[in-house]
N, C-alpha and C positions, 0 to 999 in steps of 0.2 A: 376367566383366567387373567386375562389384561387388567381387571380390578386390580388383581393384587401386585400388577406387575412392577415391579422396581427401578425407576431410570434415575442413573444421576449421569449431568452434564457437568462436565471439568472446562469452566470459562464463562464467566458473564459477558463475552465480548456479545456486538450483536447475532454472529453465528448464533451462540450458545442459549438468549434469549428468544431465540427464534425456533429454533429447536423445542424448546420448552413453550414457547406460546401453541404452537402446533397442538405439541401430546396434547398438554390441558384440553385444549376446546376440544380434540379427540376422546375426551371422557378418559384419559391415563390419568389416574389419583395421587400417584406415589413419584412423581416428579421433581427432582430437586439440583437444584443449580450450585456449587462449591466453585468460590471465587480465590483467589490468592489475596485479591487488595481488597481495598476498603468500600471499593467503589466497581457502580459497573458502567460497563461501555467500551472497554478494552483499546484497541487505538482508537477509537472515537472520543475524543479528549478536548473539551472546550475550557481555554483560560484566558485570561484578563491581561491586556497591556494598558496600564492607566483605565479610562475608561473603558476602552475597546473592549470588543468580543474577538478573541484570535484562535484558531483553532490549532492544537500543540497536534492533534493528530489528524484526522482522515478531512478530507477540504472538501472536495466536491463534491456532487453528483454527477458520476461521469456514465453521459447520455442519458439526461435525463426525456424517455420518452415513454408509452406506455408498456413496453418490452421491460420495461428497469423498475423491481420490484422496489426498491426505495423513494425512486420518485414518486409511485401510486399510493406508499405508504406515507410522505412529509406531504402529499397534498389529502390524504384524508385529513390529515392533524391540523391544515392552516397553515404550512411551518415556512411556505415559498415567497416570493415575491412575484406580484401578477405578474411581470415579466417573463421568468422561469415559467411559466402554466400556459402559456401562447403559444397555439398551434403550431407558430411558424419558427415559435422557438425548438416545441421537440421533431420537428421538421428536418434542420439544420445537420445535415451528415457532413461532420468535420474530420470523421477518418481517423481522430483521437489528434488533430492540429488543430491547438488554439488560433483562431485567426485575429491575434492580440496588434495593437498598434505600440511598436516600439521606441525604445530609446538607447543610443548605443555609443557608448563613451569607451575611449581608446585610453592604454595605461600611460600614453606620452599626455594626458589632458585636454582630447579635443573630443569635441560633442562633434560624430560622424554621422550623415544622414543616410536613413535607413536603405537607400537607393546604393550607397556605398558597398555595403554587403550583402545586396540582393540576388548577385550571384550564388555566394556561397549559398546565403538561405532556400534558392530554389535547387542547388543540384543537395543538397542536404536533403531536403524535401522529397525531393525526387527518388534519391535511395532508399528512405527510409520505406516509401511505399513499395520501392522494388521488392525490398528485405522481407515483406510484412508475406510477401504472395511467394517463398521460398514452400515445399514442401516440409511438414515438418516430420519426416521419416529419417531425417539423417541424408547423405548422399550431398551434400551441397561443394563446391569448392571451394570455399572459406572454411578457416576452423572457428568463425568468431563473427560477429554482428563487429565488435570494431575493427578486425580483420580484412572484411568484407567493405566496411566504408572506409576506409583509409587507401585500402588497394582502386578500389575505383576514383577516388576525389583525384587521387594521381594521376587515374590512367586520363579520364573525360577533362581535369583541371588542362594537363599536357595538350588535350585537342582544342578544348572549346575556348580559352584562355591564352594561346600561343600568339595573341597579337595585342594582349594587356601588359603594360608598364611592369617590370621585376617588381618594384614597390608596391603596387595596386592588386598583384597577383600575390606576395608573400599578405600583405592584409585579409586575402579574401580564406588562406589557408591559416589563417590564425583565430577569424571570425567561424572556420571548422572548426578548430578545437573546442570553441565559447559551446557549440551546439553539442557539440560532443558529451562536455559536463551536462549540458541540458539534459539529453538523452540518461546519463548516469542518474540524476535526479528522478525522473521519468520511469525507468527500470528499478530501481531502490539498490543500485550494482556499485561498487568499488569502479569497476573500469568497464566498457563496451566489451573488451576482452573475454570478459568469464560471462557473455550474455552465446548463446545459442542463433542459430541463428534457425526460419522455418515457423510459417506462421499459426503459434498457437493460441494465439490473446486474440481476440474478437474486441471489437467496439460496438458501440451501440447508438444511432441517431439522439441527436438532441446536443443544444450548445450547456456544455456545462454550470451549472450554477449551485451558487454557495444557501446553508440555511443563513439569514438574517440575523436568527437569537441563538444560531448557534449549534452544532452539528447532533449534541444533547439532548434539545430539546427532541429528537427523534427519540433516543434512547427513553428520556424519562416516560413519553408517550407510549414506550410499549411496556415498561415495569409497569405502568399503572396498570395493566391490563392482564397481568401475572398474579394468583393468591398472593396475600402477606405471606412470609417467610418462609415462601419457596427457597430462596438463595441464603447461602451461608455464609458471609464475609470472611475476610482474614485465614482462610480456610487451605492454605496449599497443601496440594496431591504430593505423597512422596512417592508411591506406588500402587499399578494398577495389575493387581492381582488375577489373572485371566487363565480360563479353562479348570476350573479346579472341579476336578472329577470325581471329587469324593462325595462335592457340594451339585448335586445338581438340581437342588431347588433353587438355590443362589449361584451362580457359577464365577460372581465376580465380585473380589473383596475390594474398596477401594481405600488405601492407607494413606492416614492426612499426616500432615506433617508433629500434629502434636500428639499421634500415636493410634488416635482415635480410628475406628475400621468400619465402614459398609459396605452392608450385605448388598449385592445388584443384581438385577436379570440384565441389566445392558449397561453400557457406559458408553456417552458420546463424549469422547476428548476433542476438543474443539480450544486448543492450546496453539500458539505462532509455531513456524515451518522452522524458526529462529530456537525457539526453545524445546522442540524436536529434535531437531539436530545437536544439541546441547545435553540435553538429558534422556536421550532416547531407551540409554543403557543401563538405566536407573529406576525409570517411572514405567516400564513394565516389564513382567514376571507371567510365566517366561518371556525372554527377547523375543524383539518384533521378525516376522518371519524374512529371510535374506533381501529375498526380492524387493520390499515393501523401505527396508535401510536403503539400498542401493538407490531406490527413487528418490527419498529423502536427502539424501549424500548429491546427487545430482541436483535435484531441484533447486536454483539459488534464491539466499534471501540474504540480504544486505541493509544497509542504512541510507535513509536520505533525510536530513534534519531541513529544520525550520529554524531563521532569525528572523524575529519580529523589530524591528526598528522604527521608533517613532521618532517624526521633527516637529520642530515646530511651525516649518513654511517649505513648500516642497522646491525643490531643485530638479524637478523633472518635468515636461509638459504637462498641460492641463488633459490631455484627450492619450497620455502613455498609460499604457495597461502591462507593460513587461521592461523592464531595461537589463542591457543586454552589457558584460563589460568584456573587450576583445584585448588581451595581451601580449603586446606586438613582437613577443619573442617565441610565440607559440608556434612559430611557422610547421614543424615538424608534427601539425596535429595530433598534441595529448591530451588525454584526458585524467591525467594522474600526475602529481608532482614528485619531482624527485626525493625530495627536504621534507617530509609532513611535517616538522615542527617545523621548521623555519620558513614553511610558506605556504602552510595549507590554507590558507584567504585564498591562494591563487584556485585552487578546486569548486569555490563560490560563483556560480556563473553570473547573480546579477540579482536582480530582485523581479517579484511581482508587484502590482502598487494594488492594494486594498481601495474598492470603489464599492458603493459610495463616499465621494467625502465628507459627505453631509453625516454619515453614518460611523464613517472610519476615523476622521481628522486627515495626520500626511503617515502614514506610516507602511511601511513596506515590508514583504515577505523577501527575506535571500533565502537560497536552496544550498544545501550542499551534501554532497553523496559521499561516500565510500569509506576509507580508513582516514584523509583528513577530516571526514565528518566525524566520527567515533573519535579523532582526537582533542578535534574542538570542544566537544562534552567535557574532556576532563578539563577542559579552560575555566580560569576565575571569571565570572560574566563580565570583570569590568577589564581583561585582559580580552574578551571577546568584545568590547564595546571598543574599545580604543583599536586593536584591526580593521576592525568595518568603518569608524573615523578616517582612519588613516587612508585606505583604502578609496573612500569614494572623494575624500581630497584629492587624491593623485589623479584619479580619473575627471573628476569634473574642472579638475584645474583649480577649486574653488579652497583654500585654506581657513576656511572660516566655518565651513559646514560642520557642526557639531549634533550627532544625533540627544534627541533629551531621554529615552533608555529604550533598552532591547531587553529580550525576551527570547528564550533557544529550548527548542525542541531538544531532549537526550534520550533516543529512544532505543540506543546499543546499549547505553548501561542500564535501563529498567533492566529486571532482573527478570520478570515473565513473558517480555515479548523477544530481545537481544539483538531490534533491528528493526526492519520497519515495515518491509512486504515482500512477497515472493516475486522473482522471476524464473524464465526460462533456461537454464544453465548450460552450458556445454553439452553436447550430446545426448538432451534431455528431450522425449517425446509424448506423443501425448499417452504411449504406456505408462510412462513413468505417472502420469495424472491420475492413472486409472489407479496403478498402486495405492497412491496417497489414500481414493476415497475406501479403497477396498476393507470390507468388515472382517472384523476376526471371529471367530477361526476360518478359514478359509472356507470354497464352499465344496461340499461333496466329504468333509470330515463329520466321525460321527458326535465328536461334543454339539450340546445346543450351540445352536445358530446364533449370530448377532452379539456377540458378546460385547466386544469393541468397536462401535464405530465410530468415525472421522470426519469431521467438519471443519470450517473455517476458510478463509480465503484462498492458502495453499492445495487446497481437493476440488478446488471448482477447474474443470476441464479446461474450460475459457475466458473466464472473467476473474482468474487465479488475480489479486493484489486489490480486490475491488470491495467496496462494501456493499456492492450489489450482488456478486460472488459469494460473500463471507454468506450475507442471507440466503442463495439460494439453495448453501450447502447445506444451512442448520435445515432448512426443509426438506431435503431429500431426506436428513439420514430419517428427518422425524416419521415422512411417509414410509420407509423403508420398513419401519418399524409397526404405524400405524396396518400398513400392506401384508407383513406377516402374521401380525395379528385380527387381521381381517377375514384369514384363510383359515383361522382356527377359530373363529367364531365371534362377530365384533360385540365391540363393549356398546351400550346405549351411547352416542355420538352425543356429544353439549353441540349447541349454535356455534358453527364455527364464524369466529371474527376477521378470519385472513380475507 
């Protein structure tokens, strides 16, 4: 029966290629992948600044250890640096805290030493881990993760800080706000506000690290490993036709945008939580069942872009791995500005610096999250070059600093993802997770089973925003699959390669 069974996966991200690496070596014949763009890898997205290798989408491996199915997969390929591959590197339980060496420049132009705002960075530190070990049933007394850290930086700044200078203590609550965007960037959220609070994200041991030639060369490694022209480029889904009970040798039609229609026994959608939310009410017939929107509706997913800026000599120390920029009017701890066009540079927390430089040159990663991040996208790049100019003059004091070009992530306006990664949202539990992965038609109805199901970063329970996540969904649904068909009789198994 599985011979002839029919899967198409809507998404070449790597959920979707992973999904389909499974079937195949499962011995499923009639496997095919239908891509919107021209390319696959979905936010996994490696582009060029001058020479560089810069990654527009997904950056690291986070925790890389033997638990994290990508890092067992970029060290079959060669793809790491010995560093990354040392025991004592996937060792390393960092709690999801980089423990980066910083640089930390104030908007009146003085280079601050990190000892300066090491207050703030440890009671910052300190809540964030309180936050993480909330239950996540609901029941909490904050309505909000920035709800939550704001109400405390008050209560603990009032005790623990009651015999620091006004000036030293308005710095160290401005230096909150800087961590605050952090966190926004961290989350992929507009503000800490619409983040939930109740710990449903898992981390995983291992100090994060980046591929070398670039986060691609993973993807290309696994296409090689898929038949020729499984996948169908240029291909968008307009509608996913489900339960039709006239058909019940094919129960699922899938309609592409140029008209064209296939026949399926399943459909893995494996599309962003972003483009879900967007076209939910369009791309399947009939609508998705209530419960299954409500999770959706709940679940957030947001923007957090990337600016690539290269110099030609750095202005930062030699041994900085993060700089941090603290603006000294933020005293009231925000994380969202009032003006987005008149001042959304200020939403920019700072940069990362790209290491090696042997590897990189001087060039630097800024982050910036939320609705000033969606409105920088619509910036001319060279109206986005002259802000980050301006910008790191004021802070460094230095008027001569001239970046030689940037590079910006626009990952609101693609038009197939509308954002960048899921988080946890207001009132959002881990039912609402279970929703997401849940197949259709539900179960205990009498249509066939398995018609629609749901993969990608947004269905993983706990690793929801991750590309370790995104993979471990396309393999659930794929055993899911393989597992029902097991019980009706399996097909001759190929070698499997996972």
């Amino acid at each position: 029966m599985s011979a002839n069974t029919k899967i198409v996966i809507i998404g070449c991200g790597i959920s979707g290629i992973e999904a389909a690496r499974k079937l195949v070596n499962a011995g499923f014949q009639h496997v095919r992948i239908l891509e919107a763009t021209a390319r696959s890898g979905g936010r996994i997205k490696t582009g060029r600044l001058g020479q560089n290798i810069v990654e527009i989408g997904a950056n690291w491996i986070h925790g890389p250890s033997e638990q994290n199915p990508v890092f067992r997969m970029a060290r079959q390929y060669g793809l790491l640096d010995p560093e990354a591959l040392t025991l004592e590197n996937q060792a390393m339980d960092i709690g999801g805290l980089l423990p980066w060496v910083p640089n930390v420049f104030s908007s009146s132009g003085r280079k601050l030493n990190a000892e300066d705002i090491s207050p703030a960075l440890e009671m910052f530190n300190e809540l964030l881990n309180e936050s993480s070990r909330f239950p996540s049933q609901g029941g909490e007394p904050w309505a909000s993760m920035g709800d939550f850290l704001r109400s405390e930086v008050q209560l603990r700044a009032a005790e623990k800080w009651k015999d620091i200078d006004a000036n030293t203590r308005s710095l160290q609550l401005c230096a909150i706000s800087s961590m605050l965007k952090v966190e926004c960037c961290v989350n992929g959220t507009h503000s800490l506000d619409e983040v939930g609070l109740g710990g449903l994200y898992k981390t995983l041991p291992g100090l994060d690290c980046t591929f070398p030639g670039g986060y691609e060369g993973l993807i290309e490694n696994l296409m090689s490993e898929l038949p020729s022209g499984l996948v169908t480029y240029n291909s968008p889904v307009r509608c996913v036709h489900w339960n039709n009970s006239e058909k019940r040798e094919n129960p699922v039609t899938v309609e592409c945008d140029d008209g064209k229609k296939i026949a399926a026994d399943h459909v893995i959608v494996t599309v962003s939580l972003g483009y879900l939310k967007k076209h939910h009410s369009t791309l399947f017939h009939p609508p998705l069942p209530l419960h299954k929107l409500h999770s959706i509706q709940r679940l957030g997913f947001g923007t957090n872009n990337k600016i690539f800026v290269e110099f030609d000599s750095p202005w930062w120390d030699a041994d900085c791995e993060v700089i941090y920029f603290v603006w000294e009017d933020e005293g009231a701890m925000l994380d969202q500005v009032p003006d987005v066009q008149r001042s959304w540079i200020k939403k920019l927390f700072g940069f990362t610096v790209l290491k090696p430089t042997e590897r990189y040159g001087h060039v630097l990663c800024g982050w910036i999250a939320g609705h000033e991040s969606e409105y920088m996208e619509t910036l001319p790049e060279q109206e986005v070059m002259h802000a980050i100019t301006q910008l790191i003059r004021r802070f460094t004091g230095n008027p001569t600093i001239t970046p030689r070009r940037v590079l910006r992530s626009q990952w609101f306006h693609d038009p197939w993802t509308c954002g960048s990664y899921s988080y946890s949202g207001i009132g959002c539990s881990a039912q609402d997770l279970e929703n997401m992965m849940e197949p259709l038609p539900a179960e205990g109805s009498q249509a066939q089973p398995l018609q629609v199901l749901f993969a990608g970063e947004a269905t993983h329970p706990y690793y929801y925003s991750t590309v370790h996540g995104a993979v471990l969904s396309g393999w659930k649904e794929a055993d899911r699959l393989i597992s029902h068909y097991s019980s009706i009789g399996p097909p001759e198994p190929a070698k499997s390669k996972l």
